[in-house]
C-alpha angles and dihedrals in degrees: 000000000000091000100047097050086054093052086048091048089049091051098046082051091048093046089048101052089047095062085048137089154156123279117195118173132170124214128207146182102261094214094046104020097226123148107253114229120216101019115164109236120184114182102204126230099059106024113240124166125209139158123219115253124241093284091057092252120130122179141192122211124201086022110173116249110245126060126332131191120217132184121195114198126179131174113266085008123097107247117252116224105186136167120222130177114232120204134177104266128066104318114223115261109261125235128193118181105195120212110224112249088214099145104223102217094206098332092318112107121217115237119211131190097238085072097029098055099046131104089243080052095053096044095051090056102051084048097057100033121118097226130041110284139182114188137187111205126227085247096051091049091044097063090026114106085246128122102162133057089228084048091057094045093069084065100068129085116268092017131109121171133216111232119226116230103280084053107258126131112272125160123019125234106202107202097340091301102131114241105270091076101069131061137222124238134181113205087336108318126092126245134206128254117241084204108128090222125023126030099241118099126244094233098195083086082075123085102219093216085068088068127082083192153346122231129199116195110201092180151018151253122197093252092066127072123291098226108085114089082159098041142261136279122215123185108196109202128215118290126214111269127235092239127037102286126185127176136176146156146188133210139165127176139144149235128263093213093066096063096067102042135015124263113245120224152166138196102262091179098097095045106136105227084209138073119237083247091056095049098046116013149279089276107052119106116221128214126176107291098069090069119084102240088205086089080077105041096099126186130188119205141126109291121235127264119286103258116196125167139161134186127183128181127190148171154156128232149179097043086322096295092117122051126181125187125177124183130161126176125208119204125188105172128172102210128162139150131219102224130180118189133196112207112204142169141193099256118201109311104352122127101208132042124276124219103241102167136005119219122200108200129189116197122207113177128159103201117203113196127181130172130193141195140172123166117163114183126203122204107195087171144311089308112044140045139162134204133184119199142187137176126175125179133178137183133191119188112189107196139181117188111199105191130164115189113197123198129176105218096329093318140079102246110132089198089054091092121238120039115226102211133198114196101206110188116184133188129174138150118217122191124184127180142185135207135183133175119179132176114200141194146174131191138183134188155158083063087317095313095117115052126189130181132182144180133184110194143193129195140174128181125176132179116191131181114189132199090338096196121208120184119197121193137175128208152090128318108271129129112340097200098053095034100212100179142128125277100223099134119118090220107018094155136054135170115201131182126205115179129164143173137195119183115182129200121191157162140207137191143166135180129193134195117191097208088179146018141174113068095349118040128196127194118188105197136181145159142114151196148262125204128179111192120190117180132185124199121193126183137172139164135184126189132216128212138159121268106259095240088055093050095104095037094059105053118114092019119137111256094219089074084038084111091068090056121091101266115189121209111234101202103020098187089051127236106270093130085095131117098247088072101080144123123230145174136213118184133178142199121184145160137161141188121222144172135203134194130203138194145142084272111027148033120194121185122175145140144108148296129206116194125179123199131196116178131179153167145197121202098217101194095021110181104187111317121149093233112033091151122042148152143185120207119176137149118212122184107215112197119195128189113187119173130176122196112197108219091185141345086283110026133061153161121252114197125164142158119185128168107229134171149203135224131204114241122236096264093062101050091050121098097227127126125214133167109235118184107301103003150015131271147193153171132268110214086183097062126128133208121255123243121197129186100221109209121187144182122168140176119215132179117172097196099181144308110003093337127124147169118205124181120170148158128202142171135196131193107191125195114223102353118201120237137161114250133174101241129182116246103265092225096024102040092186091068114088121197131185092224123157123251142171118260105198110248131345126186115203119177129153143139146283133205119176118179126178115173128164123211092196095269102022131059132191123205111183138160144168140191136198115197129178122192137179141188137151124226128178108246131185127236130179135226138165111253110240089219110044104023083229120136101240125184124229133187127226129180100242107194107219138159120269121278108274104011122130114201087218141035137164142171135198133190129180111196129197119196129167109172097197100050091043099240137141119163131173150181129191139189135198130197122185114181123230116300144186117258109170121029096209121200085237132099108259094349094119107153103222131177123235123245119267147192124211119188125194142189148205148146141167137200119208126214130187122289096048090293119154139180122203144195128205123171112167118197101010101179084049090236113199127224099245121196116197138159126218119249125017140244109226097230080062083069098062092065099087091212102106093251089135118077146162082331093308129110118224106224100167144010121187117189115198106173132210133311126210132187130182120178151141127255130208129199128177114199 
């Protein structure tokens, strides 16, 4: 009986599977026809769920032969209920092409996040812009490891970032061009930098989840600015959605680093923001008493946890004719680095550097980053519409710097006997902020012919650095962290203040004319802008030193209680007569005039730009200098041609050719002088701007939803262009200073791939970037007369590469998602080639940094109710920042402390440690 029940059951199951079968379908945007990631699709009878993959495919196994019927739903589309017949053979392969539910309020379509944020959004944009684009859309930076936009920006194509000194991505090289040649926009219009020194903008002061995407411009069109021989860099921030929207989320994580040493603090509540000279007048005389004594009270403890959080409501009313979207984003972070540092020279007649001291440096910095933005849009009709935006960020960086150098009779040797030891302590609180205010219009008319826009904008930006506090202290080897030492230095203390201000007032304006329409279209455009730049600089420094009578009696005495002594201020009034305190304008005038063609085959944009540039500074307190008034006042034309060919519906040719410059900040045309870390530097009053001629080809192939193949060239000869370079004082020959100056021509070209493909539920992001770059820089080498005996110097012209460019860089990503069970995982690599970090006056004593590889990780699962968990570790294989030179002095052999390989001489090692974040996400509709 047994028997026969299981024959009957394995019949019944027999019977069963063959009137079952698989059902694969692919959904797709019916305008575009890109595959759509994450749908929701629901077969009926019985009831099963699934989302489409990252290629936009679903699929239903042991599906019953007969009709079925299948919806397919998907935020901002119109669902999809459809019956299909199953049968027993291969099924077709079902396709759904989705109609967007946009509602079009009289011919404007309203734009909402949930399209514009996404990677088929991205895709499509970088498809149909008129320059050469990379973009990073607000989903992919949601569930990146990324909290920073500096740190987003490593992950594109062509871009590798500088770290700051807790490790974190600071400042972006676009294809091998340094920083300085590429400007900062947000939501089109440029904003000034609150550095002390350069134009471009640290952009690790901006939260990336304020952002709904992040644009790079690799070229550009004659309605952009003129500065970016490197590119350009656009955050677009959140817009307001159709529907309420509310999203937030909480984390909170720690540093590696933390678990194996304490992090060192003080209570920089009572820090006066003011110097004893500001408060009271240029004739007071300070003492110590008018200094907090809270910069030196140090503590050393284990740091809180890391606290990062981010909220963002938004909304459209009034029939949708009104949106208002409000986000703001809150970062308390514990960073630090362990750095040691060997400090070297080129001694008489050697050719390479010797090692002359070693510093072993410990960072402590509490970073406090938050981010604001407002935009509320108005839509009167189909012609005219009106926004208002503001952004504000602001970032304050509290650090303490614990460092102890040690020499052997004026040289690095640890067999020479006695150390002679320098205990350097450093606080300083550093806050930079941000702010940007924009009206905007557009307008269209003669039946939307004649287009204007047109902006008015207002932007700040402030760094201060106030009572920036330095100890100095000499003695004997004995516990770092308490610093038990003796006080024998004739100035161990000194108070500095940095403090200075941008305000930007500007206007935009564009006008287009459509000539024809039809099959060919033609758009005559023009407009132009006007920015008036006003900075203040402010700097002051007193210095501390025993009284001379005290001088025995306070040998051997802890310099935690050194506040009690009898300190004596050096300069009492202060020393703000220095060229550093000065005022200075920049103000420019530009238009341009532009055309661009359009038909089923070709699009043709080209045109010029005129920019005018007066420049200008006023040495407030000059002492002598030879320039303590300048200006600069010059006009350059910069013509661009750009020009796409479409192969096919999905393929096309990229070309383009623009004229750009670049234009030295304030800091570097000024004559001051200022000791900064490990060496001296000043101002060129005689510096030019630099002038390149962009050239561009690029391949580019948009296969379907999210994907992408991108293969370019490109090649630059820059004019002029501007590097670092360490240069004798003209009149004291025996003061060096790191100071900017112009080198002649350079010529950089090289070669981009970009490759995006998804496997249903993997995905694989990967790019990589070539770049070659030459110039040529008068360097000194030394030699012993034969004659003589005498050491004599000689200069040589050393070809090199230019500073910060790596001749190779690469990213890979490899992406999970499954939509139905609510996962998406990454995990992301970075590689940056080897670079030059410090250009030296010397013959072959570059200082270059050594190639290095960051990998990152995250991942989220998302509940019901909008509820989400999330992941975030950041460099994981705890990869360190190394310094070398090429080449090796013999007497560097003699350290046994591995500094010598493979010919190369280890100078510096920074180790940052890991980062981990755990925390909850909320979204409402």
């Amino acid at each position: 009986m047994n028997k026969r029940l299981q024959i009957l059951f394995l019949l019944l199951f027999c019977a069963g599977t063959a009137n079952a079968t698989k059902l694969k379908g692919h959904v797709y945007d019916k305008q575009t026809g890109e595959a759509i990631v994450g749908a929701t699709v629901v077969l009926e009878s019985p009831r099963r769920i699934t989302n489409t993959g990252l290629d936009g495919t679903f699929e239903f196994k042991d599906v019953k032969v007969g009709a079925a019927t299948i919806s397919v739903s998907y935020i901002t589309y119109k669902t999809i209920i459809q019956t299909v017949t199953v049968v027993k053979e291969d099924n077709d392969h079902l396709k759904f092409y989705m109609e967007s539910d946009s509602k079009s309020l009289d011919d404007i379509t309203i734009k909402t996040n949930a399209v514009s944020s996404t990677d088929q959004g991205a895709r499509r944009l970088e498809k149909n812009a008129t320059q050469l684009m990379n973009i990073v859309s607000g989903k992919s930076i949601e569930i990146s490891p990324d909290l920073t936009v500096a740190n987003v920006m490593q992950r594109i194509s062509g871009v590798s970032i500088e770290r700051n000194s807790n490790g974190d991505g600071q400042y972006a090289i676009l294809r091998g061009m340094d920083k300085r040649y590429n400007y900062t926009l947000v939501n089109g219009v440029k904003i000034p930098s609150p550095d002390n020194k350069y134009r471009y903008v640290p952009l690790d002061l901006f939260p990336s989840d304020l952002l709904d995407r992040l644009e790079v411009y690799k070229t550009l069109t004659p309605n952009l600015e003129g500065d970016a021989i490197g590119g350009a860099i656009n955050m677009v921030m959140k817009n307001a959605p159709r529907q309420l929207q509310v999203n937030a989320n909480i984390s909170t994580g720690y540093s590696q680093l933390f678990f194996d040493r304490k992090f060192a603090s003080y209570d920089a509540s009572g820090i006066n923001y003011k110097s004893p000279y500001e408060l009271n007048g240029k004739s007071y005389n300070a003492t110590q008493n008018d200094f907090t004594k809270g910069t030196i009270d140090y503590k050393y403890k284990n740091p809180a946890p890391n606290l990062i959080g981010s909220l963002s409501i938004g909304k459209r009313f009034l029939d949708e004719k009104l949106g208002v979207i409000l986000a703001g984003s809150y970062q308390n972070t514990y960073r630090g680095s362990n750095s040691t540092f060997y400090n070297n020279a080129v001694v008489g007649s050697d050719t390479y550097a010797t090692i002359t001291s070693k510093s072993y440096r410990e960072f402590s910095e509490q970073q406090q980053r938050t981010g604001l933005h407002g935009k509320i849009d108005y839509v009167f009709n189909k012609d005219h519409q009106i926004s208002l935006y503001n952004v504000y960020v602001n970032l304050k960086n509290q650090q303490v710097r614990d460092a102890v150098t040690t020499t052997y009779n004026g040289v690095y040797n640890p067999t020479a006997g006695n150390a002679e030891l320098v205990y350097d302590t450093r606080s300083r609180l550093t806050e930079q902020q941000i702010y940007n205010s924009t009206l905007h219009g557009d307008h269209k008319f003669f039946d939307s012919k004649f287009k204007l826009q047109w902006s008015a904008v207002y932007s700040s930006a402030k760094n201060d650095v106030p009572e920036n506090t330095s100890i100095s202290l000499n003695g004997m080897e004995q516990n770092f962290q308490r610093k038990r030492t003796s006080l024998v230095n004739s100035n161990p203390v000194t108070r500095r203040w940095e403090r200075n201000t941008d305000e930007d007032l500007a206007g935009y304006l564009d006008l287009t004319y459509r000539v024809l329409t039809g099959e060919h279209k033609l758009d005559i455009m023009a407009g132009g802008l006007y920015r008036d730049k006003q900075r203040s600089s402010f700097f002051n420094n007193y210095s501390l030193a025993p009284n001379a009578d005290d001088a025995h009696d306070i040998y051997g005495v802890d310099f935690q209680n050194y506040t009690d002594l009898n300190l004596v201020v050096s300069n009492p009034t202060g020393a703000v007569a220095n060229s550093l305190t000065y005022d200075a304008t920049e103000k420019i005038g530009a238009g341009y005039g532009m055309f661009k063609y359009a038909s089923a085959k070709l699009e043709v944009v080209g045109g010029a730009r005129v920019e005018h540039t007066n420049q200008g500074y006023n040495l407030l307190f000059a002492a002598g200098e030879s320039f303590p008034k300048g200006n600069q006042i010059y006009t350059d034309i910069l013509p661009s041609l750009t020009a796409k060919y479409f192969l096919t519906e999905k393929a096309q040719l990229h070309a383009s050719y623009y004229k750009a410059l670049n234009r030295p900040g304030f800091y570097e045309i000024v004559p001051g002088k200022v000791v900064n870390e490990e060496f001296q530097e000043r101002g060129n009053p005689n510096l030019q701007r630099a002038l390149a001629d962009n050239y561009d080809l690029r391949y580019e192939l948009f296969p379907g939803a999210s994907e992408q193949l991108l293969v370019g060239v490109f090649y630059k000869k820059i004019k002029n262009p501007i590097e670092y370079t360490f240069q004798a004082d003209a009149t004291r020959g025996q003061d060096i200073y790191y100071t900017p100056g112009n080198f002649g021509t350079a010529n950089n070209y090289g070669a981009e791939l970009d490759y995006i493909k998804y496997f249903s539920k993997i995905g694989l992001k990967a790019n990589y970037t070539y770049t070659h770059s030459r110039i040529v820089t008068t360097k000194t080498t030394r030699s012993i007369n034969s004659t003589t005996g005498d050491i004599q110097a000689l200069s040589v012209d050393q070809e090199r590469p230019l500073y910060g460019q790596s001749a190779h860089i690469a990213n890979v990503s490899l992406l999970f998602k499954d939509s139905k069970k609510g996962w998406d995982a990454q995990i992301a690599g970075a590689y940056t080639g080897p670079r030059i970090n410090t250009v030296s006056q010397f013959l072959n004593n570059d200082l270059w940094q050594e190639g290095f590889i960051q990998m990152d990780a995250s991942a989220e699962k998302r509940f019901k109710g909008g509820i989400s968990v999330f992941v975030k570790a950041n460099n994981i294989l705890n990869t360190p920042t190394k310094l070398f030179i090429k080449g090796t002095n013999p007497e560097n052999d003699k350290i046994n402390e591995d500094l010598v390989k493979n010919g190369n001489t280890l100078i510096r090692s920074d180790y940052y440690g890991q980062n981990y974040l755990v925390g909850f996400r909320y979204k409402f509709n």
